[in-house]
Biopython code that builds the backbone (N, CA, C, O; Angstrom):
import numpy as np
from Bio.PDB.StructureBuilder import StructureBuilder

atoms = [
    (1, "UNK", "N", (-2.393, -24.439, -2.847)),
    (1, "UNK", "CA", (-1.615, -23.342, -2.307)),
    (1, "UNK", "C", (-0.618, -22.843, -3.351)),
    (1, "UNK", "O", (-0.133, -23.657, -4.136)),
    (2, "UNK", "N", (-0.317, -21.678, -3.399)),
    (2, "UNK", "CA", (0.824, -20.725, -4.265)),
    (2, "UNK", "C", (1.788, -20.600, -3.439)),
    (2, "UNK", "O", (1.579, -20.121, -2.325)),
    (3, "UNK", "N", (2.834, -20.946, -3.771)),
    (3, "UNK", "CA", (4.234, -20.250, -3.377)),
    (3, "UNK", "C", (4.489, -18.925, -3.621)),
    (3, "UNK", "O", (3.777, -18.168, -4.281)),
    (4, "UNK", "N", (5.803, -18.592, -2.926)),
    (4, "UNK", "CA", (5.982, -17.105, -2.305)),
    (4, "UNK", "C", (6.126, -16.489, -3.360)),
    (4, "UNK", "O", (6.064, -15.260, -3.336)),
    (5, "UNK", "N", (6.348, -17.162, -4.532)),
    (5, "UNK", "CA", (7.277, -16.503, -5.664)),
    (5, "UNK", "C", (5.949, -16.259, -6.246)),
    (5, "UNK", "O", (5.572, -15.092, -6.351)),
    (6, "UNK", "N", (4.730, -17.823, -6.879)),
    (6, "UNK", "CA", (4.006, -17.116, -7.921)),
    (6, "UNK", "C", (2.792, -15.855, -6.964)),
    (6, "UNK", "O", (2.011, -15.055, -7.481)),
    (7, "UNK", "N", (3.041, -16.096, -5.531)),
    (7, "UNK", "CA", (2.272, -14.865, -5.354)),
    (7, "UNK", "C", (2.738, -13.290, -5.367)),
    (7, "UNK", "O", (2.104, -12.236, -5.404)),
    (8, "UNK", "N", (4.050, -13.594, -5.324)),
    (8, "UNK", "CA", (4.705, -12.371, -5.738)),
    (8, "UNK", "C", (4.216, -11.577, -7.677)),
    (8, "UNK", "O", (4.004, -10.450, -8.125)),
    (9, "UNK", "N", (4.242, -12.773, -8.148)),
    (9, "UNK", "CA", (4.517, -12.689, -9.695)),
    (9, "UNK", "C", (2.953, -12.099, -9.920)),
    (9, "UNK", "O", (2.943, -11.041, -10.550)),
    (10, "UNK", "N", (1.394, -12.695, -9.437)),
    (10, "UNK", "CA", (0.605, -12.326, -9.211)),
    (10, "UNK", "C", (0.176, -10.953, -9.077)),
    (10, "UNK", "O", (-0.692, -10.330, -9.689)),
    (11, "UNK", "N", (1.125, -10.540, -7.962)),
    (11, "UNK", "CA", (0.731, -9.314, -7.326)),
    (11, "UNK", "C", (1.508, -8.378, -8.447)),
    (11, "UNK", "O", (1.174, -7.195, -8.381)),
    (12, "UNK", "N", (2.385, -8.663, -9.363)),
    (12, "UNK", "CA", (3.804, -7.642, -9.661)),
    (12, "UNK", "C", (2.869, -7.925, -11.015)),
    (12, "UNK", "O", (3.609, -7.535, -11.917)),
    (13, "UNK", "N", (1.737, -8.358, -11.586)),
    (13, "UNK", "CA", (0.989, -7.926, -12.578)),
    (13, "UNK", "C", (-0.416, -7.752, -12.397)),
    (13, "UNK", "O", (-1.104, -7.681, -13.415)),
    (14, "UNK", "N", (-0.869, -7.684, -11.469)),
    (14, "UNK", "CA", (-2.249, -7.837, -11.483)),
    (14, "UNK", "C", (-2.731, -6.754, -10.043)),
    (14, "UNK", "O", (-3.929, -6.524, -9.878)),
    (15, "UNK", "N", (-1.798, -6.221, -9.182)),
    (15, "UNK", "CA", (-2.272, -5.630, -8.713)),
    (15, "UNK", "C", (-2.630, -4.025, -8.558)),
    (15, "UNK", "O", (-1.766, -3.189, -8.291)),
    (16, "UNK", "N", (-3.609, -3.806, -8.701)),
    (16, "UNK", "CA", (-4.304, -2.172, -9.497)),
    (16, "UNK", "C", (-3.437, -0.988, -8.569)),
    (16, "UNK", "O", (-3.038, 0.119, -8.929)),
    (17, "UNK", "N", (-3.292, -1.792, -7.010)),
    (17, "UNK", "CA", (-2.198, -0.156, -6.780)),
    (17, "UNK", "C", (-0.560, 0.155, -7.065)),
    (17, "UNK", "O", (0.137, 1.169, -7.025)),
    (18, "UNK", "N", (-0.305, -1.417, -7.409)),
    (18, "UNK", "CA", (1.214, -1.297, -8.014)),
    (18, "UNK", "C", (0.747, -0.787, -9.529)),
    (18, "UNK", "O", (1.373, 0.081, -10.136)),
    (19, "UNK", "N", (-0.095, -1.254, -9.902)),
    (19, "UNK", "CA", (-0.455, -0.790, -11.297)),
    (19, "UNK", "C", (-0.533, 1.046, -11.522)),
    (19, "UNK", "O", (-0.108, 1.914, -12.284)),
    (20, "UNK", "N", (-1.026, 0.957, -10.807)),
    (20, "UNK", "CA", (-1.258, 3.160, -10.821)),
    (20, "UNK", "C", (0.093, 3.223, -10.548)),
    (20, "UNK", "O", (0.638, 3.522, -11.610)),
    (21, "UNK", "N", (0.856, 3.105, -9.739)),
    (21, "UNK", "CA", (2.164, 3.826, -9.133)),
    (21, "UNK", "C", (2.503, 3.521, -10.530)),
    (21, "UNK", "O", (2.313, 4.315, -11.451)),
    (22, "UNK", "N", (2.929, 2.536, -10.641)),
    (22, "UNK", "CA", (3.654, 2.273, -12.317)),
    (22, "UNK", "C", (3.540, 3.182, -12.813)),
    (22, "UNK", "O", (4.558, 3.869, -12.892)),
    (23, "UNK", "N", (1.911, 3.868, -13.599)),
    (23, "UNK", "CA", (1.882, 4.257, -14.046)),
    (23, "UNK", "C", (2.009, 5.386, -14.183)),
    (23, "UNK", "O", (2.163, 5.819, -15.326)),
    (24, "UNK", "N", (1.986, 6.430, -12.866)),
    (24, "UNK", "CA", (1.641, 7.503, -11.793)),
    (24, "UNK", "C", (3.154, 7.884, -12.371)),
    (24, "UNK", "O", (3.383, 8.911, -13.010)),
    (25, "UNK", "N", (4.208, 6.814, -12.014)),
    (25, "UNK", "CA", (5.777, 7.211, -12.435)),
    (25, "UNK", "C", (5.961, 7.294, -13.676)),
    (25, "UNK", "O", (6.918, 7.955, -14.082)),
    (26, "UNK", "N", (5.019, 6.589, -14.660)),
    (26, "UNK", "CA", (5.713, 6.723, -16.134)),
    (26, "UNK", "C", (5.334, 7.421, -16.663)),
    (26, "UNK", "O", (5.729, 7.692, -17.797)),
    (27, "UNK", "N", (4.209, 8.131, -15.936)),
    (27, "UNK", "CA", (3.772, 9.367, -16.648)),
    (27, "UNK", "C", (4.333, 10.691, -16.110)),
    (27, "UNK", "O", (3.874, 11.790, -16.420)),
    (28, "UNK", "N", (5.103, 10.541, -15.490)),
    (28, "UNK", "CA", (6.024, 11.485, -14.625)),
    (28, "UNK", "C", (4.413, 12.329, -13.186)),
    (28, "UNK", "O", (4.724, 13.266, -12.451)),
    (29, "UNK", "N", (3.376, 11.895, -13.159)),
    (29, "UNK", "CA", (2.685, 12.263, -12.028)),
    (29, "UNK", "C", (2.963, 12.516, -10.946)),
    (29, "UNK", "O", (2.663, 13.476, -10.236)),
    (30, "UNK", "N", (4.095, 10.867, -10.623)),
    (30, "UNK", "CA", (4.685, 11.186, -9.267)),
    (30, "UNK", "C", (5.702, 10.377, -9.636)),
    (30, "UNK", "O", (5.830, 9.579, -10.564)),
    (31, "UNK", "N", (7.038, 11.032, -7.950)),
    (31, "UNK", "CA", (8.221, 10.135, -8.168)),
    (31, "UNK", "C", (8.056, 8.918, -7.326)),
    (31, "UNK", "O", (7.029, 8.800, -6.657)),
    (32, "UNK", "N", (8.939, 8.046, -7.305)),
    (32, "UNK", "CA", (8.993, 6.817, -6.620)),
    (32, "UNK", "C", (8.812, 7.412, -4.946)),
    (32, "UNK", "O", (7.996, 7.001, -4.120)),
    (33, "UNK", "N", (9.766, 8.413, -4.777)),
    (33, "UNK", "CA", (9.856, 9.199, -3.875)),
    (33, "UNK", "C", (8.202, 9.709, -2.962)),
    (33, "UNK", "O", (7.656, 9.525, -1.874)),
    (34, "UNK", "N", (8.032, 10.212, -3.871)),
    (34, "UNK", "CA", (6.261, 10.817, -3.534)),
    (34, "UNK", "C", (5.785, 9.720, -2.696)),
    (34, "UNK", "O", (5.772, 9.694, -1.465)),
    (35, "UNK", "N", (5.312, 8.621, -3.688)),
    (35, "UNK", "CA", (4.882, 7.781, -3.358)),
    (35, "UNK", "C", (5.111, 6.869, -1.781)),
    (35, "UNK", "O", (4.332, 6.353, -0.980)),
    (36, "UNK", "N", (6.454, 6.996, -1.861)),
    (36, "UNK", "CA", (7.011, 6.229, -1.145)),
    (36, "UNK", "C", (6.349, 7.034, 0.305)),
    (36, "UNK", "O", (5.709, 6.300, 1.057)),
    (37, "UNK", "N", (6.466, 8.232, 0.625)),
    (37, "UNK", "CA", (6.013, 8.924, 1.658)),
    (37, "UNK", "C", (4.392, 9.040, 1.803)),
    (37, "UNK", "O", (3.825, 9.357, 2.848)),
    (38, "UNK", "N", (3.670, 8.689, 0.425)),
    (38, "UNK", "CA", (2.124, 8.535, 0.999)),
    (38, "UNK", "C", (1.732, 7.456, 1.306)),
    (38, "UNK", "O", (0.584, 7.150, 1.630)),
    (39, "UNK", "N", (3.121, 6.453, 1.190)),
    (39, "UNK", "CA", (2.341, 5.208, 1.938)),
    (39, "UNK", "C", (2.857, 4.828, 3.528)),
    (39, "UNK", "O", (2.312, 4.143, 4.393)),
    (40, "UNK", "N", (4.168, 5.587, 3.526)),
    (40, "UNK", "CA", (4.233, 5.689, 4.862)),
    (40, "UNK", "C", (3.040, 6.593, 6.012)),
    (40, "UNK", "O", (2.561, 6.361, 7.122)),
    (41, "UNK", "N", (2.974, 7.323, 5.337)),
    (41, "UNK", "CA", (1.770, 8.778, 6.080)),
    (41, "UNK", "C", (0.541, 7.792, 6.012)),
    (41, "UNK", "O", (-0.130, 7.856, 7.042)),
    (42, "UNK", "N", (0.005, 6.784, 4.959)),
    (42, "UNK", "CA", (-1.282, 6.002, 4.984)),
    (42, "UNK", "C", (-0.951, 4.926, 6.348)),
    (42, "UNK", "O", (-1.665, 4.906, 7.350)),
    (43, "UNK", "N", (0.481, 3.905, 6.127)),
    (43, "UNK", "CA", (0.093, 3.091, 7.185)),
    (43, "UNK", "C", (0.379, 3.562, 8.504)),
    (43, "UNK", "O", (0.004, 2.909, 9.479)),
    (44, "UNK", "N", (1.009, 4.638, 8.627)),
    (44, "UNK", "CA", (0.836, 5.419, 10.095)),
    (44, "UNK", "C", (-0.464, 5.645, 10.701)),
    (44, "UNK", "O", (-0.784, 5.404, 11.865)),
    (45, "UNK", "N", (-1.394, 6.292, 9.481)),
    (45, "UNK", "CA", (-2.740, 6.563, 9.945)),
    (45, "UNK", "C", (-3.909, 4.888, 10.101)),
    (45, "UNK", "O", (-4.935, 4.675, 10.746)),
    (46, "UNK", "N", (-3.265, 4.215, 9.368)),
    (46, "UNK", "CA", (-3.974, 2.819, 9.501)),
    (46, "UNK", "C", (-3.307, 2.593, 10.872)),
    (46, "UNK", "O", (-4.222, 2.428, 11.679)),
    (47, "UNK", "N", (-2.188, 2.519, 11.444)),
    (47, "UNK", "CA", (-1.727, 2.282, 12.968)),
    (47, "UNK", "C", (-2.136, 2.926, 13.966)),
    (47, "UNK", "O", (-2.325, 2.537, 15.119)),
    (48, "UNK", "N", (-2.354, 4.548, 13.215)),
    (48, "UNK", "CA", (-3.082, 5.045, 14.934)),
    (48, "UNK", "C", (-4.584, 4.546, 14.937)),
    (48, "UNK", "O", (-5.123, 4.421, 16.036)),
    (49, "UNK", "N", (-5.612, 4.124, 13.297)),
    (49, "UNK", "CA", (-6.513, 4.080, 13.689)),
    (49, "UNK", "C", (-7.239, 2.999, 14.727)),
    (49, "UNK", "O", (-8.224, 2.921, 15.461)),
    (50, "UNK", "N", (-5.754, 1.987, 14.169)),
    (50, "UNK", "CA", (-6.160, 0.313, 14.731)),
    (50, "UNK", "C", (-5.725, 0.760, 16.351)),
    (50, "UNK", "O", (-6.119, 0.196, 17.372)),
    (51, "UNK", "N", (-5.163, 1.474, 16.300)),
    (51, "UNK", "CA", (-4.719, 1.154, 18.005)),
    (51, "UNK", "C", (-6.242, 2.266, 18.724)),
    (51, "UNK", "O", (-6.910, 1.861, 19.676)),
    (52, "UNK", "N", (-6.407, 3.086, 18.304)),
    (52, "UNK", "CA", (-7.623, 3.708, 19.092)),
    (52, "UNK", "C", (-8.886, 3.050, 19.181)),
    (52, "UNK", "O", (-9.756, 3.271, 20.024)),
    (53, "UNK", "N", (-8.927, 2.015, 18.010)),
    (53, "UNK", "CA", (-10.190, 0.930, 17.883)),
    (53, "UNK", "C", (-9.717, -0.018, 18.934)),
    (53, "UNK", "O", (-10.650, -0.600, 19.487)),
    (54, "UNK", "N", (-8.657, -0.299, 19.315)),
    (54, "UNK", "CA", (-8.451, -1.872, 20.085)),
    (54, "UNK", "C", (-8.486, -0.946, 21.598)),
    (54, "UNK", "O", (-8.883, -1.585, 22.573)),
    (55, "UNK", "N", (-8.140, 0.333, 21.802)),
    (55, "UNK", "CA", (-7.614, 0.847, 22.954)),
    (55, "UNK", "C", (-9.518, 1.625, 23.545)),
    (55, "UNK", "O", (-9.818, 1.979, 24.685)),
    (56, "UNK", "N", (-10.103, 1.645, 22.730)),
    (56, "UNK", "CA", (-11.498, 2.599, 22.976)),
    (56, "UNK", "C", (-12.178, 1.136, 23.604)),
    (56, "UNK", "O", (-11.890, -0.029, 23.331)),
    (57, "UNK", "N", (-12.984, 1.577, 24.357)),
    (57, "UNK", "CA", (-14.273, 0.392, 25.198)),
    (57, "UNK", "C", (-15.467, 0.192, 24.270)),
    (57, "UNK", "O", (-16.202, 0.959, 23.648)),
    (58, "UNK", "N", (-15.406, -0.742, 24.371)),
    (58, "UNK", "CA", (-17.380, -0.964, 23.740)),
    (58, "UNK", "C", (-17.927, -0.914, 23.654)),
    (58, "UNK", "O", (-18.416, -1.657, 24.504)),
    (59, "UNK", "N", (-18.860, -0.394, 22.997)),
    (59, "UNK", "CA", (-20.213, 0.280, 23.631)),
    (59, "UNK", "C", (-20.894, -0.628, 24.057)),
    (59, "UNK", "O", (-21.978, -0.390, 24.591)),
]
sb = StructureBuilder()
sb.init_structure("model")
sb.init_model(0)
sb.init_chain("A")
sb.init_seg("    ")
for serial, (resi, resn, name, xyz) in enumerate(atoms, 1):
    if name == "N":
        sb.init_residue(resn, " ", resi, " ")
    sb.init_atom(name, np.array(xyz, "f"), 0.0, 1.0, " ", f" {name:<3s}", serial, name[0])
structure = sb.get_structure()
């Protein structure tokens, strides 16, 4: 098992969508800002999708 920290440390180099934002910002693409609102607008749409999947009947 990994602790909280080296999975933090893990993720804070190795993971490809912190990796784009990084880069997204250092290339001036987008601001922290931008970003920050397409991931709110993404897990909103991941919340309504999960709730219409758990709330719809089975076929």
């Amino acid at each position: 098992y990994r602790t909280r920290e080296e999975i933090q440390e893990v993720r804070s180099k190795s993971d490809p969508i912190m990796l784009l934002k990084d880069r997204m910002v250092n290339s001036n693409l987008a601001s922290v800002e931008e970003l920050k609102e397409i991931d709110v607008e993404v897990r909103k749409e991941i919340e309504d999708a999960a709730q219409f999947a758990t709330a719809d009947p089975e076929p």
